[in-house]
N, C-alpha and C positions, 0 to 999 in steps of 0.2 A: 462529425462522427456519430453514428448509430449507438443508439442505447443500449445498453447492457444487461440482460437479465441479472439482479442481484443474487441467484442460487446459482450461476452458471451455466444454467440448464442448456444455452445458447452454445455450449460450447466452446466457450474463453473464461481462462481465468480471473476470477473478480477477489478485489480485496471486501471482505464482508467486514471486520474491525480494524482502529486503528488507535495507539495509544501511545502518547509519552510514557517509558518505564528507565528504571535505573537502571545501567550496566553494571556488571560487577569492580568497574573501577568509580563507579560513585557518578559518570557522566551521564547526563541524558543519553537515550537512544530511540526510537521510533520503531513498535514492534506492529506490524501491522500480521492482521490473520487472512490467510488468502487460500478460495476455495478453488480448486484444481478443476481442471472437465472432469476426472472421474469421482471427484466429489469430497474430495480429501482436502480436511482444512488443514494449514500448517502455518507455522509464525515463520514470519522474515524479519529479522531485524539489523535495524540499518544504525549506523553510531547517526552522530550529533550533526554532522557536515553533510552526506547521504541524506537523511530526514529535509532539511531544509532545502537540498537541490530537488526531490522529491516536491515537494509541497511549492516550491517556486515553480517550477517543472507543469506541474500539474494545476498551477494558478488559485491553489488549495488557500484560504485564509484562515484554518487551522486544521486538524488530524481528522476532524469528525467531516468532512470535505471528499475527503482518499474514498472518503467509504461508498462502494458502488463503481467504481474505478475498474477500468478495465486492469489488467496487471501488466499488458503492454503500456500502456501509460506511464504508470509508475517505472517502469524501466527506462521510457522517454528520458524519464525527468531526473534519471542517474546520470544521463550519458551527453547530459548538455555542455 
């Protein structure tokens, strides 16, 4: 796979942060920040089950991993 501009400049979505945060039911969740081709960052967040097919998915060995990630990747690694 071709490398990924990390601003997107390249024209593909890239995830630019990634972080364990609380849900409002008290469980882990995976809020990663992902900057769009027109430039627009915006959180996804994925619960506790998601996260982990993500990072197994993406062969990530922890959140700081994702980061630089194409955003098609991260979709890979939902739909395994």
């Amino acid at each position: 796979m071709s490398p990924v501009a990390p601003d997107g400049s390249d024209g593909e979505a890239v995830v630019v942060a990634a972080e364990v945060s609380a849900g409002h039911d008290g469980e882990a969740e995976l809020t990663l920040s992902v900057r769009f081709e027109n430039g627009v960052v915006a959180p996804v967040v994925l619960d506790a089950e998601a996260g982990f097919d993500v990072l197994a998915g993406c062969r990530a060995a922890g959140v700081g991993d994702l980061v630089g990630r194409p955003w098609r990747q991260v979709i890979a690694g939902l739909s395994r």
